[in-house]
C-alpha positions in Angstrom: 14.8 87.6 -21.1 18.6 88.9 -21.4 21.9 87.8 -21.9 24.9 89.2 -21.5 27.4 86.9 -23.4 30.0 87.2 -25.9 29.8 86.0 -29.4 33.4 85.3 -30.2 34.3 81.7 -28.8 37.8 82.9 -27.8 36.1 84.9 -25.2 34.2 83.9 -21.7 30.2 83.7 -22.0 30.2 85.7 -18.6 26.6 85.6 -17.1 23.4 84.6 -18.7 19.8 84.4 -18.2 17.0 83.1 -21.0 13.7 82.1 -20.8 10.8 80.9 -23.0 7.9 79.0 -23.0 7.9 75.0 -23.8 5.7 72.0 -24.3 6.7 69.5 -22.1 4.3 66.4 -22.0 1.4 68.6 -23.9 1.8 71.1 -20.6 3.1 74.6 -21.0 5.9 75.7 -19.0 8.0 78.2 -18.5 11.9 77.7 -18.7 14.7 79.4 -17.7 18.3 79.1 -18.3 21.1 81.1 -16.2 24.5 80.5 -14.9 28.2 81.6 -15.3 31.0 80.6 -17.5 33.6 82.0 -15.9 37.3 82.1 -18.0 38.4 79.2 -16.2 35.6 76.6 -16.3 36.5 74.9 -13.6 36.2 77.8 -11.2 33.7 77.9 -8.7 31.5 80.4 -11.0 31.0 78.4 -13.6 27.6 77.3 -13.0 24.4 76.7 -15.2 21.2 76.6 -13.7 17.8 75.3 -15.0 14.1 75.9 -13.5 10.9 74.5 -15.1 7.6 75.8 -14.1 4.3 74.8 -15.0 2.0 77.4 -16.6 -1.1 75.8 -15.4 0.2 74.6 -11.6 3.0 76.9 -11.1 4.5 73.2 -10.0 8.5 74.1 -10.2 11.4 71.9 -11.0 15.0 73.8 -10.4 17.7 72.3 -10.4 22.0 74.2 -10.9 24.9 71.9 -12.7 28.4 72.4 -12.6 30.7 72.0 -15.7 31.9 68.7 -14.5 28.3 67.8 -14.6 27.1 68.5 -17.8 30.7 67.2 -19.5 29.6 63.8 -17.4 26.2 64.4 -19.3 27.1 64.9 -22.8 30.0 62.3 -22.5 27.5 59.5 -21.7 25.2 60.7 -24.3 28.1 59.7 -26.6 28.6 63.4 -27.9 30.7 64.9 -25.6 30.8 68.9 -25.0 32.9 71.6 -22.9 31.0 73.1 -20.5 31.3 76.2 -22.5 30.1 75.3 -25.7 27.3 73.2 -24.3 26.1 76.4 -22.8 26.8 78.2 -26.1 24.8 75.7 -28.1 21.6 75.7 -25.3 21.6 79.6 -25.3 21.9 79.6 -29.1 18.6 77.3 -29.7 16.4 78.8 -27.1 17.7 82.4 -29.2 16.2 80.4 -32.1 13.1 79.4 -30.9 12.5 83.0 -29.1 13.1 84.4 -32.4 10.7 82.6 -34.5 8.2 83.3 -32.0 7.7 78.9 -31.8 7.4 77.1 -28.2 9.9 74.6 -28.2 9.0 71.1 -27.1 11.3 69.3 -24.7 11.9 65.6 -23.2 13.2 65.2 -19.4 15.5 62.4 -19.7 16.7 59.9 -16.5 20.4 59.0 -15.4 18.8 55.3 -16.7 17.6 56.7 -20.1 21.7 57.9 -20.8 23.4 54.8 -19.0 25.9 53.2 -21.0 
């Protein structure tokens, strides 16, 4: 698990990479978080990827997002976010978790459980 991003919000996260382990539906998994936030976010850089693998089947859900992507996300979850600080916020809580040694539990939401 590292990270190389900057703490001051004035400045570009750069690259990142995270991982921990999580509950998801009483399962552990493994998940990692990487990507770019590049300066501008809406060069081609910018990028934030997510994989998902089962502890138990090694079963593996990937999946990369641009920043128009998640902002489309986060709008229709009625709390809308830069692509930047959404990243800054994820990377913050899985530092959280890792830090207080807990396994996070997560929910996979569908495009019909956001739908306005």
């Amino acid at each position: 698990m590292g990270m190389n991003a900057a703490t001051d919000n004035s400045e570009p996260l750069g690259s990142f990479s995270e991982t921990i382990n999580v509950q998801l539906k009483s399962r552990a998994c493994k998940l990692t978080v990487s990507g770019n936030v590049s300066a501008d976010e809406r060069e081609r850089g910018s990028r934030l990827s997510v994989k998902l693998e089962s502890a138990q089947t090694r079963e593996l859900w990937q999946s990369s997002f641009t920043p128009a992507a998640i902002e489309d996300i986060t709008k229709k979850t009625g709390n809308f976010k830069r692509f930047s600080v959404f990243v800054e916020m994820l990377l913050s809580s899985l530092r959280k978790v890792v830090q207080s040694a807990n396994v996070m539990a997560i929910r996979r939401l569908t495009v019909a459980n956001i739908a306005v």
